[in-house]
VEXMIMAR-614652 format. One record per residue (C-alpha): residue number from 0; x, y, z; residue in three letters. Coordinates in steps of 0.1 Angstrom, whole numbers, padded with zeros to 4 digits. Layout:
// VEXMIMAR-614652
    k      u      v      w    r
  NUM      X      Y      Z  ala
...
This chain:
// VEXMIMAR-614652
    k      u      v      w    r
    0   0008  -0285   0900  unk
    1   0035  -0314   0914  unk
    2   0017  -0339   0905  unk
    3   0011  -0331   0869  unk
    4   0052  -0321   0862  unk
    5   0060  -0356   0878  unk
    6   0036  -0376   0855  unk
    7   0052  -0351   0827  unk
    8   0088  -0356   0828  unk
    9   0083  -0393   0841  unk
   10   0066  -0399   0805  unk
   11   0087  -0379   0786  unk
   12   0116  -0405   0802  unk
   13   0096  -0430   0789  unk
   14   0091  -0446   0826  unk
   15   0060  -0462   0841  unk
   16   0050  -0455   0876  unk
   17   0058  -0488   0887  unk
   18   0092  -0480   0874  unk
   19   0097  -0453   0888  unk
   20   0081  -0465   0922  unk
   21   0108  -0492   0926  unk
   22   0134  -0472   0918  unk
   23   0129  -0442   0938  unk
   24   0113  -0464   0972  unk
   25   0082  -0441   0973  unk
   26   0044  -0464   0965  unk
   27   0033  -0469   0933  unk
   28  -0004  -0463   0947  unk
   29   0016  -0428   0964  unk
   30   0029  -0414   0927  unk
   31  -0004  -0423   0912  unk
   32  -0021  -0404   0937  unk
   33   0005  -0372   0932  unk
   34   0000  -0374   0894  unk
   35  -0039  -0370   0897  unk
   36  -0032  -0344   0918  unk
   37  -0056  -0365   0951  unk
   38  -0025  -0356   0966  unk
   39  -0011  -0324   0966  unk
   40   0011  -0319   0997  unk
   41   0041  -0341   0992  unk
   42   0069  -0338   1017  unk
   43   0105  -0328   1006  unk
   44   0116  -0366   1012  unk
   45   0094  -0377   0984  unk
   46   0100  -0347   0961  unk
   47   0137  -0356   0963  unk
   48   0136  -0397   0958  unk
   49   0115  -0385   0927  unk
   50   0137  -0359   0914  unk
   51   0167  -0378   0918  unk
   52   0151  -0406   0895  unk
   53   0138  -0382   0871  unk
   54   0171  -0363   0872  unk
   55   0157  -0333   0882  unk
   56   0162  -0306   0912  unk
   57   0136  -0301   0931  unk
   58   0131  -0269   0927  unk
   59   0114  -0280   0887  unk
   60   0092  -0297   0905  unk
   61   0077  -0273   0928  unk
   62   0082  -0242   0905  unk
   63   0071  -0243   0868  unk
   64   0099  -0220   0855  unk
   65   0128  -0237   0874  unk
   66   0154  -0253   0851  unk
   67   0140  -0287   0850  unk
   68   0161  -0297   0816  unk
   69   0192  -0316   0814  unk
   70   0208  -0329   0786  unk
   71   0196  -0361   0775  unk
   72   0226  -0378   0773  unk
   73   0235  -0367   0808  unk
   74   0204  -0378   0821  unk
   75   0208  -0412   0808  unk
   76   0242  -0416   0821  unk
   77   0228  -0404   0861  unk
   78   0199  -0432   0855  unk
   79   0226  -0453   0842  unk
   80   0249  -0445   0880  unk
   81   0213  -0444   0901  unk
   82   0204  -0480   0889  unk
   83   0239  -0495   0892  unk
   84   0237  -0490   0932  unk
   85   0267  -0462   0932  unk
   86   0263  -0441   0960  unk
   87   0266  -0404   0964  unk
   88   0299  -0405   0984  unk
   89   0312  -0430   0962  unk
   90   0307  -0409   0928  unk
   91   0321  -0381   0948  unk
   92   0353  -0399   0953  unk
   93   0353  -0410   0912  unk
   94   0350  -0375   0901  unk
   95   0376  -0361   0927  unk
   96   0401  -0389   0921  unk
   97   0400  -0383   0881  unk
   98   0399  -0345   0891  unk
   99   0432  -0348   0909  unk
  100   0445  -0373   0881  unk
  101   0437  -0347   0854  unk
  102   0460  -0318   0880  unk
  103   0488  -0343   0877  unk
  104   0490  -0344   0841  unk
C-alpha cells in the first residue's frame, strides 16, 4: 500500500503533511487522502514530488522490498539542497566541477 509507506517514512522524517505538502507542491488534503489509502492510484508525477522530498526512489514506494533506506546523514544533506532552491542542473554542475577539480589534483 502507497499510501501507508508515504505516511511511514514521512513520520519516521519527523515531517507533517503540511510540511511535506509545501515542499513537494502536491495538496495537503491529496497526501492525506494517499495515507488513508481513499486514494490509491497516484500518478508517477505525484509519487516523484513525494519521493524526492522523502529522499526516496520511487520504486520504495510502489514496491515494499525496494531499497527505500538511505543514510541518514545523506538524507538530511538532500533536504538540506531540496529546501535551499538548488536545482537538479545546478547540483549537477557542483558535483562535476569538484569532480574535474579533484582529476586535476
Amino acid at each position: 500500500m502507497i499510501g501507508y509507506r508515504v505516511k511511514s517514512l514521512r513520520e519516521e522524517r519527523k515531517m507533517s503533511i503540511s510540511e511535506l505538502s509545501a515542499k513537494s507542491g502536491v495538496a495537503k488534503s491529496y497526501i492525506s487522502s494517499l495515507e488513508r489509502n481513499l486514494q490509491t492510484n497516484p500518478t508517477i508525477l505525484v509519487l516523484e514530488k513525494i519521493s524526492r522530498i522523502l529522499c526516496i526512489k520511487v520504486d520504495a514506494l510502489l514496491n515494499e522490498q525496494a531499497d527505500k533506506s538511505m543514510d541518514e546523514e545523506w538524507m538530511e544533506i538532500m533536504q538540506d539542497v531540496v529546501g535551499s532552491g538548488i536545482s537538479k542542473e545546478e547540483m549537477r554542475e557542483f558535483i562535476q566541477d569538484k569532480s574535474l577539480k579533484i582529476q586535476k589534483l
